[in-house]
C-alpha positions in Angstrom: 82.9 89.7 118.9 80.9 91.6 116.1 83.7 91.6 113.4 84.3 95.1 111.9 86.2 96.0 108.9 88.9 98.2 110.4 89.1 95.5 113.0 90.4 92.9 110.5 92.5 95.7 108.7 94.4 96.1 112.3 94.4 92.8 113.0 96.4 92.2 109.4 98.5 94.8 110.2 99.6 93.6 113.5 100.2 90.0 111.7 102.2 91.8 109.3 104.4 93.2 111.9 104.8 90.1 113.9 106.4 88.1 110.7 108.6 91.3 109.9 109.7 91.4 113.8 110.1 87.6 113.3 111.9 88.1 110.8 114.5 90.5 112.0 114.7 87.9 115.1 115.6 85.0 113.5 117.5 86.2 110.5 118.4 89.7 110.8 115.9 90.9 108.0 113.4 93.4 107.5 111.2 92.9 105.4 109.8 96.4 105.4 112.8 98.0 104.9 113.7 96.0 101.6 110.9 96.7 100.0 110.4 100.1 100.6 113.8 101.5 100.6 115.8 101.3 104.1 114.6 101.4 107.6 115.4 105.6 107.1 113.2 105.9 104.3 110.3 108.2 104.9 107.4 105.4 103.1 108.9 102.7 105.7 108.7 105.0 108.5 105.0 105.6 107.7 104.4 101.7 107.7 105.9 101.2 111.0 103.8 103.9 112.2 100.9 102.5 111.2 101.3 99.1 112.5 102.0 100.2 115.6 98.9 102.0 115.8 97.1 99.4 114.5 98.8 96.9 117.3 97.2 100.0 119.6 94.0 99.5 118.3 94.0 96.0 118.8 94.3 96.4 122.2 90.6 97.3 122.1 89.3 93.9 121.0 90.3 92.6 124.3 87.4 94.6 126.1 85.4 94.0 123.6 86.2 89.8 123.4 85.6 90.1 127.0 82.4 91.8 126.6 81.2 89.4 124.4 81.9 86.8 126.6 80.1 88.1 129.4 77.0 88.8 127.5 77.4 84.8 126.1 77.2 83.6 129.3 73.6 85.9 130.0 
């Protein structure tokens, strides 16, 4: 898989909101929201938006990983 910068950006992002949903899981805490004001908060709203479209995005890389893989084996 030819890495991309926006790729890696998503793929941040995504890791980002897995720790914060781990977070909330194990200890009832959201990151997000503490820093930037409350889960109402129109800043932490915007982040959540935009890790959820970058978890979208990643998405993608499956084709593409599988892609890659088929043109490995060629």
């Amino acid at each position: 898989m030819k890495s991309k910068p926006f790729d890696w950006t998503a793929l941040t992002l995504v890791i980002i909101g897995a720790v914060n949903w781990g977070l909330i899981g194990f200890f009832q805490f959201d990151l997000v929201a503490t820093i930037f004001g409350g889960m109402d908060s129109w800043i932490s709203r915007i982040i959540y938006a935009i890790v959820g479209l970058a978890g979208l995005y990643t998405l993608s890389m499956y084709g593409r990983i599988s892609e890659d893989m088929i043109s490995d084996d060629n």
